[in-house]
N, C-alpha and C positions, 0 to 999 in steps of 0.2 A: 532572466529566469527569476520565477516569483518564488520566493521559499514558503511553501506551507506548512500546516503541523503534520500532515504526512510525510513530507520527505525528513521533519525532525525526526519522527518516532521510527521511521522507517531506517534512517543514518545512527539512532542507536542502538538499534538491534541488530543491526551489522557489526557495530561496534563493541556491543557486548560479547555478539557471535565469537568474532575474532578475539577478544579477553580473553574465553574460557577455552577458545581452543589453545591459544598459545600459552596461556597459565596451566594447560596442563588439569589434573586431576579426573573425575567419574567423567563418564561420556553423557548422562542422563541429562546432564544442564545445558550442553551447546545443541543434543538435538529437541529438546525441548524450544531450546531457544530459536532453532535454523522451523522449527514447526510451524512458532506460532512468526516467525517473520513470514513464511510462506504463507498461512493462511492470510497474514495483513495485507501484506502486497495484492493478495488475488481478491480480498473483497474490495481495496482500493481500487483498484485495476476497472473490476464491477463498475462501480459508483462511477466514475470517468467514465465509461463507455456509456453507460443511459444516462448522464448527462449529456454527452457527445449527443448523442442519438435525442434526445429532446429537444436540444436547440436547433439541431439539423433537422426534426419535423416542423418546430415552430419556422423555420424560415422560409421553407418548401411550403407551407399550407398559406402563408403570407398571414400569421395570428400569432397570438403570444400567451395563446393555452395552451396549458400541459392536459393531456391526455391521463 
């Protein structure tokens, strides 16, 4: 497995996740935090998928333009 800088930023935001839930204090900062992990994830997620799906047309069309 290749480690990217998504899965870094992505393993710290878990990890901060998990800091301020178990350090306790305001609630405002872990769901803040559990927001913007979920938004990251879901436009990564994106980005993978129409890359998926670009290389999967460029092999089907037999070319290696993107659309």
């Amino acid at each position: 497995m290749k480690i990217t800088t998504d899965m870094i930023v992505g393993m710290g935001l878990v990890i901060a996740l998990l800091a301020t839930i178990f350090c306790g204090g305001s609630t405002e900062l872990p769901q803040n935090i559990a927001s913007g992990l979920i938004g990251y994830l879901g436009r990564t997620a994106l980005a993978e998928a129409e890359r998926s799906n670009g290389k999967l047309e460029d092999r089907t069309n037999g070319s290696n333009q993107q659309k």
